[in-house]
C-alpha positions as CSV (number, residue, x, y, z in Angstrom):
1,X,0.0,0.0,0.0
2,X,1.3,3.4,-1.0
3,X,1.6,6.1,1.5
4,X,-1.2,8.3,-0.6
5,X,-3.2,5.0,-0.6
6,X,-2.7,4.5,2.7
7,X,-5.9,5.1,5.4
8,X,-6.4,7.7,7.9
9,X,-6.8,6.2,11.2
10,X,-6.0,9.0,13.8
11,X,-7.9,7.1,16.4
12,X,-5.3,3.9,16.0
13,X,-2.5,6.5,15.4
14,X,-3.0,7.8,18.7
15,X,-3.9,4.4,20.5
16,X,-0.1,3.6,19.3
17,X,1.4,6.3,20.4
18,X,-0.2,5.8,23.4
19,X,0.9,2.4,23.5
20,X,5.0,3.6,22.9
21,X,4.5,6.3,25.7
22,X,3.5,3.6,28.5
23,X,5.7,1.0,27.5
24,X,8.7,3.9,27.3
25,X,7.4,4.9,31.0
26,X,7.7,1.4,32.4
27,X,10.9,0.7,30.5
28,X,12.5,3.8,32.6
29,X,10.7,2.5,35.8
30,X,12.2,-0.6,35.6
31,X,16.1,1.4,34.6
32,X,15.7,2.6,37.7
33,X,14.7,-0.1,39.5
34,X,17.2,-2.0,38.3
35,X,20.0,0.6,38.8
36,X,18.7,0.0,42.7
37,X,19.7,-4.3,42.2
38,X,23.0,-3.1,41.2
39,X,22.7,-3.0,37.4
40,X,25.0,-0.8,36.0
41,X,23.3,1.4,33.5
42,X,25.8,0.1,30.5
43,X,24.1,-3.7,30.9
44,X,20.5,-1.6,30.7
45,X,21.5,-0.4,27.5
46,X,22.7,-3.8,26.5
47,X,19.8,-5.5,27.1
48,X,17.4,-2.7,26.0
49,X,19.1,-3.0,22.4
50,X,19.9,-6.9,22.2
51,X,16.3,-8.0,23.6
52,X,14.8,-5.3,20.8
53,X,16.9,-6.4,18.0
54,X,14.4,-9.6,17.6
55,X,11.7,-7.5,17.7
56,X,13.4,-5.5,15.1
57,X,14.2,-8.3,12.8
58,X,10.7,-9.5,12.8
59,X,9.1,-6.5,11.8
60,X,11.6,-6.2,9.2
61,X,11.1,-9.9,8.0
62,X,7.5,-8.8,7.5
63,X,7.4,-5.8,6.4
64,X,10.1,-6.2,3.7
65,X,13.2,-8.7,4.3
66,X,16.4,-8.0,4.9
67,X,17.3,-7.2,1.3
68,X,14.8,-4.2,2.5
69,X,17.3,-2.7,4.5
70,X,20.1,-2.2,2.5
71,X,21.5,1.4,2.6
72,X,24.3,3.6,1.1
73,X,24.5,6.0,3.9
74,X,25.9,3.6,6.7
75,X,28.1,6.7,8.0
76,X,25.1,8.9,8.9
77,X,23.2,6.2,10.4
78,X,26.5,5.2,12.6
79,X,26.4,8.6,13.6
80,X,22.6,8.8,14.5
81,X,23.7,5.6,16.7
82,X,26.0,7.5,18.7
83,X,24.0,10.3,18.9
84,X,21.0,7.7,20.1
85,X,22.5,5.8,22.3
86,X,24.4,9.1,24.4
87,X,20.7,10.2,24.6
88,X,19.8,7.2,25.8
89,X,22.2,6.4,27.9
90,X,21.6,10.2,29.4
91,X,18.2,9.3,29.7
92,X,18.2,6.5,31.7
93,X,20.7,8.1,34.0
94,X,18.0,10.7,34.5
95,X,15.4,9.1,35.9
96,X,18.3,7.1,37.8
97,X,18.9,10.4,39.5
98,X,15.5,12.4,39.9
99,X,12.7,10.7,40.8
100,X,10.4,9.8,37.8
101,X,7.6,12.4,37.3
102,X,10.6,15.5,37.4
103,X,12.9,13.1,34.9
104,X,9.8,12.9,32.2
105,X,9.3,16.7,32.8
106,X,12.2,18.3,31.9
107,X,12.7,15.2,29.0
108,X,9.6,17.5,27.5
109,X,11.7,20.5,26.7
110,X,13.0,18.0,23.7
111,X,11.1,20.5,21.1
112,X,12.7,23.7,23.0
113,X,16.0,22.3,22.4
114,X,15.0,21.1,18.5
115,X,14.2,25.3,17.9
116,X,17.2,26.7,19.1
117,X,19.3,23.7,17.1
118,X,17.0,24.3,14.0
119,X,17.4,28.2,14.1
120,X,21.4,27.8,15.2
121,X,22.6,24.4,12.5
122,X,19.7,24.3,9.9
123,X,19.4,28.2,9.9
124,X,15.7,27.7,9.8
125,X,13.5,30.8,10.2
126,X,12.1,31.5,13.9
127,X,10.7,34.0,14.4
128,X,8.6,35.6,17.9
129,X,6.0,32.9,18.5
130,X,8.5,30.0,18.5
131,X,11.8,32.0,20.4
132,X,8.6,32.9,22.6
133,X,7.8,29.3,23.8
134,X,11.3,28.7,24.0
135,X,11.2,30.9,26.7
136,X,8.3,29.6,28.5
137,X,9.5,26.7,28.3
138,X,12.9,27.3,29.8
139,X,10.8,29.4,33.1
140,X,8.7,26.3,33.0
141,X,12.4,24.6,33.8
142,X,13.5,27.0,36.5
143,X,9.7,26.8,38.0
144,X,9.8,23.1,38.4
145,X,13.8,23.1,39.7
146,X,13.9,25.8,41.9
147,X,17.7,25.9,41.8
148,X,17.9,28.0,45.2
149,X,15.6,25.4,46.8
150,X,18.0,22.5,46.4
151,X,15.0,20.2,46.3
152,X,16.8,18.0,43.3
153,X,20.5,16.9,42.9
154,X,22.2,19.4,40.6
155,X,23.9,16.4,38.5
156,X,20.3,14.8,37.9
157,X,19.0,17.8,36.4
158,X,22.3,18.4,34.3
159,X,21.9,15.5,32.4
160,X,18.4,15.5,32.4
161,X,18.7,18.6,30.4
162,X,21.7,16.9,28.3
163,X,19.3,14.1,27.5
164,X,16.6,16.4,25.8
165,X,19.7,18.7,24.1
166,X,20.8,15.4,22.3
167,X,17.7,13.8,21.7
168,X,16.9,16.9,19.7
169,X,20.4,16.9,18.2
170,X,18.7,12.6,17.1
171,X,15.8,15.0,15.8
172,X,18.0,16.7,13.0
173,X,19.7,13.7,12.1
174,X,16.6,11.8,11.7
175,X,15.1,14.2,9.5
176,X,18.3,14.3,7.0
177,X,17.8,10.3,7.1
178,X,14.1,10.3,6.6
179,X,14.7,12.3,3.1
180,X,16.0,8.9,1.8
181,X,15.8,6.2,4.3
182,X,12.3,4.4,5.4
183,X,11.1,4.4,9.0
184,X,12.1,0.7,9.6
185,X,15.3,1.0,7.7
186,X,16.5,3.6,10.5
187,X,15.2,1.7,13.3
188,X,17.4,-1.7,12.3
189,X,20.2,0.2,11.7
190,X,20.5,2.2,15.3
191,X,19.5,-1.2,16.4
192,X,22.0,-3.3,14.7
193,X,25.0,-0.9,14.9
194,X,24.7,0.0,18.6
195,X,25.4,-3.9,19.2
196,X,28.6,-3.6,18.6
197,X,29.8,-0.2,21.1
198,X,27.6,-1.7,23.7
199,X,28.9,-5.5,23.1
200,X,32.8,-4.2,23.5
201,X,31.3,-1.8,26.7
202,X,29.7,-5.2,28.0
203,X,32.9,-7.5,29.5
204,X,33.7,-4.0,31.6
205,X,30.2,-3.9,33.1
206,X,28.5,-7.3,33.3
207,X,27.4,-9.2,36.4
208,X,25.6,-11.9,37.6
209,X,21.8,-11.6,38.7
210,X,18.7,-12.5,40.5
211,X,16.2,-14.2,38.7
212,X,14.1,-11.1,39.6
213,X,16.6,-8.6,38.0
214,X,16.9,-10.8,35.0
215,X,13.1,-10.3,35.0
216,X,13.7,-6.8,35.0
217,X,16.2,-6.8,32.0
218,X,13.8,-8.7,29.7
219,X,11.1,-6.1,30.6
220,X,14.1,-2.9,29.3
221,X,14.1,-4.9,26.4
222,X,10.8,-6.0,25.6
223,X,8.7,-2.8,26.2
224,X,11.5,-0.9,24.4
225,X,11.4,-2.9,21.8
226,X,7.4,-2.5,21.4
227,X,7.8,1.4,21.8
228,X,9.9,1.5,19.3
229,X,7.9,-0.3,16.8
230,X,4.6,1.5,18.1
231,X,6.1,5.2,17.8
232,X,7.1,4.5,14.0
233,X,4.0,2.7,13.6
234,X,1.8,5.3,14.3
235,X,3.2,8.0,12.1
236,X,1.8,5.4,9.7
237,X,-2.0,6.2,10.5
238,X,-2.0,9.5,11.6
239,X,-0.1,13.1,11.3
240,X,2.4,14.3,13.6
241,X,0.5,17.1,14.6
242,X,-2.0,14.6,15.9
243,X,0.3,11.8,17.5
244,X,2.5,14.0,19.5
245,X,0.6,15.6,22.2
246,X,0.1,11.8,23.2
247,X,3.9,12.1,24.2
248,X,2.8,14.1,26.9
249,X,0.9,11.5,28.6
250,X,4.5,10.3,30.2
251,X,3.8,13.0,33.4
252,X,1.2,10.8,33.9
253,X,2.2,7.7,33.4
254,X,5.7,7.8,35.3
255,X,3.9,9.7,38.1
256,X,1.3,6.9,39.1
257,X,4.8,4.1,38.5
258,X,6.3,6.4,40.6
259,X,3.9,6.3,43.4
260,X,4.0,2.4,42.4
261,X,7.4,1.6,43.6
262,X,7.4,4.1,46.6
263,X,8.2,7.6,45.3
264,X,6.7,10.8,46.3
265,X,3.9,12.8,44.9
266,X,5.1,15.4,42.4
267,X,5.4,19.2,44.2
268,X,2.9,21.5,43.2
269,X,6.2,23.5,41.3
270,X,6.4,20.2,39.6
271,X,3.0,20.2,38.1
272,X,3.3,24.2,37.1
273,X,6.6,23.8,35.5
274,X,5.5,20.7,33.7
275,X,2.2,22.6,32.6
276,X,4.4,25.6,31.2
277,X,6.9,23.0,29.6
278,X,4.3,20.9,27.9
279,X,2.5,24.0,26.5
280,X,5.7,25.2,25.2
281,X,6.0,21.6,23.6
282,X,2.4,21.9,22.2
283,X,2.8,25.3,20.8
284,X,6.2,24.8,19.0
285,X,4.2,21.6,17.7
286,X,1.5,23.6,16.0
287,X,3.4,26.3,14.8
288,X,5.2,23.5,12.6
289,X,1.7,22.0,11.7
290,X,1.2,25.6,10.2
291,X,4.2,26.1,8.6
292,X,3.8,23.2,6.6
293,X,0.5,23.9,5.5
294,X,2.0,26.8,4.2
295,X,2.4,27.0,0.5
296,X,6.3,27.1,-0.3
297,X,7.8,30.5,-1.1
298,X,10.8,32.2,-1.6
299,X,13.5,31.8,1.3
300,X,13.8,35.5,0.8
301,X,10.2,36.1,1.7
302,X,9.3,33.3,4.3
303,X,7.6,34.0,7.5
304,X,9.7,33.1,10.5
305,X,7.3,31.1,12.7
């Protein structure tokens, strides 16, 4: 089925994306959990990217065989690798270090981070609205932090913030790809390729475990495995525009784990920075969605959003 051919199933788009966001919040749940058994973050990655790569394979066996993933720009998609697994590494160190609901929140300044690098490597045209929720979203930062307050570890929120400044770096690198490459042609790649960092990393780092935390392993694996699959999928069904607000869901996913395995209830400058972030997010969102409906003019005369 051709992509014009293809239906329009917003409902199913979203009950994917839904899907990807849950699974994504129990796969950093159990990270941390984990991390609290004594697996070092390294093995985490490991297993998050060995256990996927079946997962991986299969789709690709279906959708395509492997002859369907053959590629001519292996440099760029070892590059995206690196880039995707620092982020991910970064990532799962962040909700290692702040407790679950603050990790998601500041994870959601992703699109902040994607303007400024658009504006500052793409030299893309942004103009007051977007530099605007930039800004909102940054207060919406300081709001939930309270850096005079103490209330989180200083080195948590560092790479908390890292994580979203390289998963937006992902962003651009992932739109280069997606000029040439298919959705599931970029996913076996970062999945195939990060093997082989992660398997020389792996001898350093690995331990025996419980049968509990071997439990916990195949559960980093499996429901990252089925996000992954699920957040390509849905772009399949249903518009960006209409997908991504789903991604905000995480707050509340990660807070009701969180209260699951023991943590606190999110402070009330939690809940106002996260409502300032995640309407920064939604904003910068639709200001795309216009753009692109935009018919295409001279670079001369384009509106900065």
């Amino acid at each position: 089925m051709t992509a014009p051919d293809r239906p329009h199933r917003p409902l199913f788009a979203i009950a994917l994306r839904l899907t990807a966001v849950i699974c994504l919040s129990v796969m950093f749940i159990t990270v941390r959990l984990a991390s609290e058994r004594g697996v070092h973050v390294v093995e985490s990655l490991f297993y998050r990217q060995a256990l996927a790569l079946p997962v991986v394979l299969a789709w690709v066996m279906m959708a395509g065989g492997l002859h369907s993933v053959q590629t001519r720009r292996i440099r760029i998609h070892a590059s995206r690798m690196m880039l995707g697994l620092t982020g991910m590494l970064l990532n799962f160190l962040s909700y290692i270090l702040l407790p679950p609901a603050e990790a998601a929140t500041i994870g959601f300044t992703m699109p902040v981070f994607g303007t400024i690098l658009s504006a500052l490597i793409l030299h893309e045209a942004t103009g007051v609205h977007r530099w605007g929720a930039v800004l909102i979203g940054f207060v919406g930062v300081l709001v939930m932090i309270r850096p005079d307050a103490g209330h989180f570890p200083i080195q948590g929120v560092a790479v908390a913030i890292a994580a979203a400044l390289v998963t937006a770096s992902v962003s651009l690198v992932l739109r280069e790809l997606g000029r040439t490459e298919p959705a599931g042609v970029v996913v076996f790649w970062f999945t195939a390729l990060s093997m082989i960092p992660l398997g020389i990393a792996m001898p350093f780092v690995a331990q025996a475990h419980d049968p509990v935390t071997w439990a916990m392993l195949l559960m980093i694996g499996l429901f990252g495995g089925i996000a992954q699959l699920c957040l390509t999928s849905a772009l399949r069904w249903g518009p960006v525009s209409v997908v991504l607000p789903m991604d905000y869901s995480a707050i509340i996913w990660t807070t009701l784990l969180g209260l699951a395995i023991g943590e606190d209830w999110p402070m009330a400058t939690t809940w106002i920075g996260a409502t300032l972030i995640v309407a920064s997010g939604l904003y910068i969102a639709w200001r795309e969605h216009v753009r692109a409906r935009q018919p295409m003019v001279s670079p001369a005369v384009q509106r900065p959003g």
